[in-house]
Structures are given as C-alpha cells and as structure tokens.
N, C-alpha and C positions, 0 to 999 in steps of 0.2 A: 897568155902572157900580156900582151895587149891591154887585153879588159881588164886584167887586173890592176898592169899600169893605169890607166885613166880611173879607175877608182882611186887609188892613192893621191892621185893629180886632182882632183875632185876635192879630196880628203883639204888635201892639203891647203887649196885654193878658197875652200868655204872657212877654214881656221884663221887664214889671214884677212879675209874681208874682214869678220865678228870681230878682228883685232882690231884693225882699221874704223871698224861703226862705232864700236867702244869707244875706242880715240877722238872720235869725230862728237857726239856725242857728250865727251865730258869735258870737251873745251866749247860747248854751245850749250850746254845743259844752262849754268846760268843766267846767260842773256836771254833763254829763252822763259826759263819760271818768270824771270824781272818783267820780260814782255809781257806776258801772258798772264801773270798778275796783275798789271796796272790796269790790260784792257777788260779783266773779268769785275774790276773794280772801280773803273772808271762812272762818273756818276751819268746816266741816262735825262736829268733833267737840267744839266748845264748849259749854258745858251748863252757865250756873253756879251756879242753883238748885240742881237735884239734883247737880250736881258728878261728872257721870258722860262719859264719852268713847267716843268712834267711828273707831275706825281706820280710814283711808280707806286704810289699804293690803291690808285684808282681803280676802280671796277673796270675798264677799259684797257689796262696794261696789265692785270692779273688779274684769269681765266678764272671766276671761281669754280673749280670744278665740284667742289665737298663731296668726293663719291660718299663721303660717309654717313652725310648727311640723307644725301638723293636714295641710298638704300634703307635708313630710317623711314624715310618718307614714300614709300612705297605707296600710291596709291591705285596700281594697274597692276595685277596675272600677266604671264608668261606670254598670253592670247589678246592684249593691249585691250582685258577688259579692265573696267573698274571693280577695285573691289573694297569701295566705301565711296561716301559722295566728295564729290569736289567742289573746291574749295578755293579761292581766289587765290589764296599764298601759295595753293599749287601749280598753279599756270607753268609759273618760271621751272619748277622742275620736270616735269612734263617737257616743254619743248626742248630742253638739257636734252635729254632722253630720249626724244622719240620725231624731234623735228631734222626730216631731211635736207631740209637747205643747213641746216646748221652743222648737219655734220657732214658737208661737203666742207664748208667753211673752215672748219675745223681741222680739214687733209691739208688744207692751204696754210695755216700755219705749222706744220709738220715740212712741208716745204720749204717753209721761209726757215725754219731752225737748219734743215739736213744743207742747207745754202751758204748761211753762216760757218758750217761745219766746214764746208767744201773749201771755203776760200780761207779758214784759219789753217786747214790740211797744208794751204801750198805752200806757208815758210815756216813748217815742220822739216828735218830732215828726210829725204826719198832718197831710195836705192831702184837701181834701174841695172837690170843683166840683158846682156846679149853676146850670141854665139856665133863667130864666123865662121862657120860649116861645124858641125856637131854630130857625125862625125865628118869629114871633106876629104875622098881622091882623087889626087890628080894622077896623069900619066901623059906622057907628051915625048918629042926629040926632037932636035932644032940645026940646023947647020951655020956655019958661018959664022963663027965657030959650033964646032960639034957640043950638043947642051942633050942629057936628058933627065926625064923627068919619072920617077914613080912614089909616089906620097903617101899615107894616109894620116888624116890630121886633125886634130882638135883643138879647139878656143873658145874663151870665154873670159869674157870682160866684163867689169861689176864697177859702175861709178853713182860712186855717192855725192848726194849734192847739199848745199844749204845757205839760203839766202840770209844771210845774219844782219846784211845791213840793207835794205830796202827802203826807200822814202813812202813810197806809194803804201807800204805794208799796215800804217795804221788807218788812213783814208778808206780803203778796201772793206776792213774788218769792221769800223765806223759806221759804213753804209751797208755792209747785210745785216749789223747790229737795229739800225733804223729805219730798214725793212720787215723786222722780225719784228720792232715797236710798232709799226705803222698796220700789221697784218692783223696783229691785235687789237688795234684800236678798230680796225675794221669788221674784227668779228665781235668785238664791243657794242657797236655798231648798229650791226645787223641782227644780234640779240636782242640788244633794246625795240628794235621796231618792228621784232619777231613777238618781242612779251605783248607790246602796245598791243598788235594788232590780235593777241588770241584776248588780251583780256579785255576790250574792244566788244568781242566776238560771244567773250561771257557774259557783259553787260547788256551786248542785245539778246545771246539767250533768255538772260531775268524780262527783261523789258517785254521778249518776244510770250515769255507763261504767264506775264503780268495781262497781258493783251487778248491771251486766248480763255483768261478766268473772266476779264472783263466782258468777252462778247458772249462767254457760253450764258454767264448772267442776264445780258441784255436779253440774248435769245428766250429764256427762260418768263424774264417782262412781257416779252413781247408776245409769249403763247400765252398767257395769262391776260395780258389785256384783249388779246383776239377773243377769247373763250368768255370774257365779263361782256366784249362788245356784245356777242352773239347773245349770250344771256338776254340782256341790255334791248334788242332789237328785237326778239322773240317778245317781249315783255311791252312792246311800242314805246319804250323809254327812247332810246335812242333814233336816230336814220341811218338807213344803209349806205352813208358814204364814213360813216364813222366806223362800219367794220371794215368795211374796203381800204379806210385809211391805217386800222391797225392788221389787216393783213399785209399790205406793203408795209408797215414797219416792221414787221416781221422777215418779211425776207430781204430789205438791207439787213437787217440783224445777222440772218442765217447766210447773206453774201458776206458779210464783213467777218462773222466766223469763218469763214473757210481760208478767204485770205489770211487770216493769222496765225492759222491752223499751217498754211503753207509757208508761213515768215518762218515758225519755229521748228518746223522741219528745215527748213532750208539754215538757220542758225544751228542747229547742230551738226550739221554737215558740216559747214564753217570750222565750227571750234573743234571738232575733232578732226578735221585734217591739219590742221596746224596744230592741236600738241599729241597727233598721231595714236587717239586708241578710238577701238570701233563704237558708230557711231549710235549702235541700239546700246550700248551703257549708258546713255545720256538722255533716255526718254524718261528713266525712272525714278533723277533724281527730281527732287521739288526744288528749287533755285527761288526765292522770294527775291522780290525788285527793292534792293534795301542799298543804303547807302554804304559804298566799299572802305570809305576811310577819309581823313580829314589833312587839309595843309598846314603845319603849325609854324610855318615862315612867314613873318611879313613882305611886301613887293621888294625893299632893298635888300633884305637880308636873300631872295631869293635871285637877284641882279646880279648881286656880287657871286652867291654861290655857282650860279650857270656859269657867268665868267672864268671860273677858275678849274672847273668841271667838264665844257664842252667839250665832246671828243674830236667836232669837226674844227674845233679851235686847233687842237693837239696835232691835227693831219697838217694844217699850214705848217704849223713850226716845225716839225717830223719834216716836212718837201725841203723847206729851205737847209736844215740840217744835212737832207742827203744832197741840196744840187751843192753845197758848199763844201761837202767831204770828195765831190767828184772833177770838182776845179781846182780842189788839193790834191787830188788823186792824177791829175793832167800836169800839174806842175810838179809834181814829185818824179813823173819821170825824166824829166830833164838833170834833174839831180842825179849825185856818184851814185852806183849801188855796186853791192858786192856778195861774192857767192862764193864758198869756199867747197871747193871739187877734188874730190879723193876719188882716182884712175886705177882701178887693177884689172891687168892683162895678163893673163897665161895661155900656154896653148903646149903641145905636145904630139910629137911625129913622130911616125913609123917610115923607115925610107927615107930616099934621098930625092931633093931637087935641083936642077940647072947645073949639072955635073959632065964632065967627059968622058969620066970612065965607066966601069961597068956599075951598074949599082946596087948596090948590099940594102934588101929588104928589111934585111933581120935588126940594123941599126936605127935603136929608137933614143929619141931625145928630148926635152924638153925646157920651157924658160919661160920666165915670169918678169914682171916690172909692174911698179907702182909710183904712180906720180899724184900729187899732193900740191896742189898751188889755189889763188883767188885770183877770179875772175871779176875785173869790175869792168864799170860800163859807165858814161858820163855823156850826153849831151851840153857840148859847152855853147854851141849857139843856134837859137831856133827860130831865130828872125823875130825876135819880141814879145815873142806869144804868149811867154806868162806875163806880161804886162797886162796886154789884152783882157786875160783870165781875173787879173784884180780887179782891175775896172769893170769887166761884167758881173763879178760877184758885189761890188759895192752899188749896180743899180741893182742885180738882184733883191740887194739889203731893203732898199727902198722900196720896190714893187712887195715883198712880202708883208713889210712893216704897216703899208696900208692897206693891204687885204688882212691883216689881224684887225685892225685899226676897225675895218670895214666890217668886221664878221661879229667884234662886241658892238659895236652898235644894233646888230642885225639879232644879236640874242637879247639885247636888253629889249630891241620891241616884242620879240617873240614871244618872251617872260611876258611882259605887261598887255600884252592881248590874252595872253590867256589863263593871265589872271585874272583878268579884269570879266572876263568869258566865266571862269569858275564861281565868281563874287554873281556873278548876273545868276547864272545858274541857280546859286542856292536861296539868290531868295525868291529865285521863280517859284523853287516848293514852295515857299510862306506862303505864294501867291496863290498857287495852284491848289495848295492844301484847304484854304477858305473859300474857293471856288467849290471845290468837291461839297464840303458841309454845307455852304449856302444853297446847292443844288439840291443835296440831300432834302435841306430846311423846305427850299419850296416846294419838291414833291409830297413831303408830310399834308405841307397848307394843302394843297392841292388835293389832298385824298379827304382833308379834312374838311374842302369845300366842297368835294362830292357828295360826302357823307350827310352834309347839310342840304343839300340838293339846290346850291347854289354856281355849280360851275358843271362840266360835261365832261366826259368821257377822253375828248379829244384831247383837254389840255393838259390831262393826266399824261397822258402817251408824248405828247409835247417835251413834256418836265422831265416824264422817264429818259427819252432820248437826250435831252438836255444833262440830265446828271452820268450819263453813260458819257459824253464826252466829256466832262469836267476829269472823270477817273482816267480817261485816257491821256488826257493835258498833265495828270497829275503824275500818274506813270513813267510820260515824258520827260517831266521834269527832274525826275531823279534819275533818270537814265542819262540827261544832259550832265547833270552835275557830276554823274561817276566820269563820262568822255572825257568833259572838263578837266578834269580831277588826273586822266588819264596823260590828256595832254601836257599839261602844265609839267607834270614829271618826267615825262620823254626830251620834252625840249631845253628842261631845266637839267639834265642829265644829273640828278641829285638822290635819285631813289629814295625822294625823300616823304613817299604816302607814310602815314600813321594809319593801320588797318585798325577797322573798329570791330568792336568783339562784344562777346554777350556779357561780357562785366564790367562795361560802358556805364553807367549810370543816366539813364534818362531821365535829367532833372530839367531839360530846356525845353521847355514848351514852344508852340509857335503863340503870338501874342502880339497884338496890333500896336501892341510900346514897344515891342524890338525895330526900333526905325534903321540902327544901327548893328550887321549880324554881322559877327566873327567864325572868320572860316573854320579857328579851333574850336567851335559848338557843333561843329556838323555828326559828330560821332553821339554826342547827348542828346542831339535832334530825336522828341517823340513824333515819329512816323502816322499820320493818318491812317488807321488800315480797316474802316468801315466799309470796304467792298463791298462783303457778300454777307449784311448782318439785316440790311432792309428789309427783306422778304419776310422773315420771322420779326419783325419789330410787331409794337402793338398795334399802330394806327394801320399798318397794312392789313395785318387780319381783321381788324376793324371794318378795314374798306373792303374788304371779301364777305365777311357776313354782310354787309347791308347790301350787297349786288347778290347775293343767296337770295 
C-alpha cells in the first residue's frame, strides 16, 4: 500500500512541476528569443571607441575547411602515400589533413565554442531536484512532556530558476564570443606559418634536385677532364700537376655531390613531416627549380591591403574588446539583477511524529506547496569602484590605440622590405641568368682555344668549375625569388600569389633593355635551362676528338 502511495505522489508531483516549467517558460519564452536573437546577430566587427573593424569574411575568422573540395583533391592512399605528384597548390591541403599541430589547434577551438555554449547555458532556464530522505525513518520517545516518535517518509523538492534580468549577461556572452574570434584568428595564424614553412620546404626540395643535377654534372666534367688530362700526359702534351689538379677537381666535385645528395634527403624529411605522408613518395617525383608564381600588387596597393588583413592586427582589437566587455562585466554586478524562482515541495508519511499517545503505523498522509517569487539582488554602494573601472578603461583606450598605431607602422615596413627583397630577388635571375650564358660562352672559347693549341688544359678545368657555380648562383637565385615571394604573402596576410601554370605564355625574355622589371612578368619569365645540354653540344665533341 505504501509503494503504491509514493507512486501516485510521484505521479502526481512530476505532473505539477511540467505545469509549473510550462508556465515558467512561456512567460520567459520571449525575452529570451529577443535576447538571444540580438546576440546571434549582433555584428562581430563593431568597435565604436577605437572605430576600427573585423571582416568576418577573412580567411582568419572562417576556417575554410571545403571537406569537398580536400576529397576532390585527393592526393595521398589510405598509407599517407602519394598517389600523383605534388604540386605547390597542394601544400595547404595536405597540412588541412594530415598536420598535427594543426589538429591540435583545431580541438582548441572546439573548446573555445563548447565555452560559449557553457556560459549562454546559465541564463537558460534550470531545474534542480532534491530529496530530504527518500525514503527517511525515524523512531524516537521523549519526556518532559511525554513525545513519541515512529515515521516513515518521503520528499522531494523541485526548484526552477531564471535569470531574466541580469546586467553582467551580455558582457559574459561578449567575451566567450571574442575568445571563440580570437581562437580563430589564432588557428589562422598558425596555418599561415604552417603553409609558409612547408612551402618554404618545397622550394628547398626544387632548389635541393636542382643542386644534386648540377654536381652529378660537374662530377661527370670532372671524370672527363681527368681522363683527357691522363690522355694529355701519356701523349707529354701536358705535366703531371695538371692531372693532379683535375684529379682534386674531381673530388671537390664528388664531396660537394654528397653534401647535396644529403640536403635533399634531409629536405624531404622536412616536407613530409609537416604535410605528413611518408617520406620514400617524395624521392620519385622530378620537382624542377621553376618560378612558383608572380605578385600583381604594387607596394601601396599591398600597404594598404596588409593593414586591413593583418590577423595580428585583429588580436589587438579582439584583447581590448575582451578587457572592455570584462569592466562591463565588473560593473554590471553592482547593478539590480533578478531571478524568477518556482519552489515545489511535497513529501508523504507513513506514521506518526512528536505525539503522546500510542501511535498508529497504518496512518498515512501527505502535502505539497508551491511558492513562486523573484529574487533580486542590487549592490547600491561599493566605495567607487565603477568609477575607478571607467577611468581604467579610458587609459586602456589609449594604451591600445597606440599599439594598433604601433603594429601598422610595423606592417607597413614589413611589406616594404620584403618587397623590396622580392624586386632584388627577381632581377638577381636577370643577373644570374647572363652569368650562367657568359660562363657557358667562355668555356666554349676555351675549348676553342685548346682546340687551337693556344691555351692548356688547366684553364679548361678552371671555366668548367667556374660555369658550375654561375648554375648554382643561378639556382639560387630562383629559390630566393620563390622565399621572397613566400614572405611577402605571409606577412602581407593577403594570399595574394598568382600561381603560374603551363599556359603562361613566355613571351618575356631576359634582355639587357629590361632596366626596369615588373614583378607581374615573373610568370612569362623564359627560364635558362641549358644545364645539362654542354656535353653533347658541338664544340665539346669537337674538343674530344682532338685530345683522341
């Protein structure tokens, strides 16, 4: 009988709360869409103190994740191999994918949203139950006057709560708002310097096969000119410090292969652990040392654009934003707030307590109340302290204003070095590029002076090694111009390379009247690539049959 009463009471107890939540509920229902619309709608780039803005459409505040795209673009198996060659515009999907700092970074904004959640949750309406004994008996007897005691009991209380009127409640929401901006501009951030540093890493990979085509070459000069010395010395044409000098050219040759040989193992280690597939994919592809892409901004238009773009700009105004939502958030508690709290108590006994006479087990009974009021709360004096708070927020205002102040000045030189870096760069190729030919030129003369029997052996070996570092200078030089190229993008947060392709048109020669190059020619730039063409030219075989 018992059990079945507390179910009833049970019954009963849960049909009057649902009433009471209802109720509660649909006299808060629209204050809280009004809220809760303004702040989902509230604009993220308003600022009207410092009068400064936040594109919400930046690369920096939206994640682009394009799963759709990243599965198009497939270019790695199940086993982080490759399965096609890569490719510069793949870098950025690659570390999406497969870089673990980034998807650490990544859990961290998943924190910063579940934070937001957390603190929007506390002026949602909550219900909270508790049971004073569940089931509870007592038994006792007392004198003085004569009392006794035999119970069994149950209770159970259900209070609902809702803060409707809160000062502090927009402040709060504000700042995990502008933590969750600020998390993103961070993984913004750390992508950008994630891309830099793999495609950095690609640029030395090209740079690194450019270097190990150049010495296996050299090496290949250098057993050939050992082999005409030897000829040469057998025949008393020559003296024996002349083969002894192309046998030490030889093996700087054969040390300086090895060293390159261990750059471009060591650069493929590089680049596949930062965009994470294994690193024997990358011995196979052929990577030629060619220009990545061109800058089609001039230095203001790219001044202005970093200004407007820089994410570490964004961080300044995102700090002052939160310390000033958090000195509203200090002065709002001193202000009314109010809570409106719905109380239900029932409970239900078996037995009697604090009685004289005999007491009757069998009599059960029970009884409920519900109380319904708003609680508020008001600090009316706190000895000045939101005074205080204004005043520290208006030198705040000024300590910010000059660290923006301070940080475009600091991008506009950043832009203009390494502009100015990118320009030097590209016409070092010009430069480098007539170095290589003119070397070329004079090892020709120089075979052709042998041929004549006007010059020796040695100064052949001379010119060879001389035109083997012009190709490395030249190498260099387009390995600067991509870093260059790399830099200027990173710090101008503009993503703004023009990648060049093979339907480029290379109509731009290099040419001793270009006094004046434009960085948007870099993509029609025709590239030097007489490498590896010497050996089979005419005049070389020329200068082999006549040492035959």
């Amino acid at each position: 009988k018992f059990k079945h009463t507390i179910f009833n009471y049970l019954k009963r107890s849960l049909l009057k709360l649902t009433e009471i939540f209802a109720f509660s509920i649909l006299i808060s229902g629209t204050a809280l869409s009004e809220s809760y619309s303004s702040l989902r709608n509230r604009e993220f780039n308003h600022q009207s103190k410092l009068n400064v803005s936040i594109n919400n459409s930046n690369s920096y505040i939206q994640i682009a994740t394009n799963s759709n795209n990243i599965k198009k673009g497939n270019i790695v198996n199940k086993k982080n191999k490759l399965i096609k060659p890569i490719e510069f515009e793949d870098l950025k999907n690659l570390i999406f994918k497969n870089n673990l700092e980034l998807k650490a970074e990544r859990t961290k904004l998943d924190q910063s949203k579940n934070k937001l959640n957390i603190v929007k949750s506390e002026y949602k309406p909550s219900m909270a139950l508790s049971a004073g004994g569940f089931p509870q008996f007592s038994i006792g007897e007392g004198s003085n006057p004569e009392r006794k005691t035999k119970e069994l009991k149950a209770s159970l209380d259900a209070t609902l709560t809702y803060k409707f009127i809160d000062p502090t409640k927009k402040s709060k929401i504000n700042i995990a708002q502008d933590e969750l901006d600020k998390a993103k501009i961070s993984y913004g951030i750390l992508e950008n310097e994630i891309l830099a540093k793999a495609q950095k890493y690609f640029i030395n990979l090209q740079l690194a096969k450019q270097k190990v085509n150049i010495a296996r070459n050299a090496v290949k000069y250098s057993e050939s000119s050992l082999d005409d010395a030897k000829l040469l010395n057998q025949a008393l044409v020559v003296s024996d410090i002349e083969v002894l000098e192309a046998e030490s050219q030889l093996s700087r040759d054969e040390k300086f292969l090895n060293e390159k040989i261990n750059e471009l193992e060591l650069s493929e280690v590089f680049l596949a652990e930062v965009i994470g597939i294994n690193t024997k994919s990358l011995k196979n592809i052929n990577i030629g040392n060619q220009l990545i892409g061109e800058w089609e901004m001039d230095l203001e238009e790219s001044i202005n654009l970093a200004k407007d773009n820089n994410a570490e700009l964004k961080q300044i105004e995102l700090n002052f934003k939160i310390n000033k939502n958090k000195n509203d958030k200090e002065i709002g508690k001193s202000l009314p707030s109010f809570s409106l709290v719905n109380k239900l108590s029932s409970s239900l006994n078996q037995g009697q307590s604090n009685i004289n006479n005999s007491i009757d087990f069998n009599k059960i009974g029970g009884n409920y109340e519900n109380k319904i009021g708003i609680i508020a709360k008001w600090d009316i004096f706190n000895g000045g302290r939101n005074q205080y708070i204004k005043k520290t927020n208006k030198v705040k205002e000024k300590e910010y204003k000059i660290k923006i102040k301070d940080k475009k000045n600091k991008i506009k030189l950043q832009v203009k070095e390494n502009y100015a870096n990118l320009k030097t760069a590209f016409k070092n190729i010009f430069n480098a590029s007539y170095q290589v030919q003119r070397n070329r030129n004079i090892l020709k003369i120089s075979r052709l002076r042998f041929n004549a029997g006007v010059t020796s052996q040695r100064e052949i070996i001379n010119n060879q090694r001389d035109f083997t570092q012009s190709k490395l200078v030249y190498a260099n030089a387009i390995a600067n111009y991509n870093n260059s190229l790399i830099n200027l993008n990173r710090f101008s947060n503009l993503n703004a390379i023009k990648l060049c392709s093979n339907e480029n048109n290379s109509t731009f020669r290099l040419n001793k009247l270009n006094s004046s190059l434009n960085l948007k020619d870099a993509c029609n730039l025709k590239l030097y690539i007489g490498f590896t063409t010497s050996m089979n030219s005419a005049e070389f075989k020329k200068y082999k049959n006549n040492i035959n």
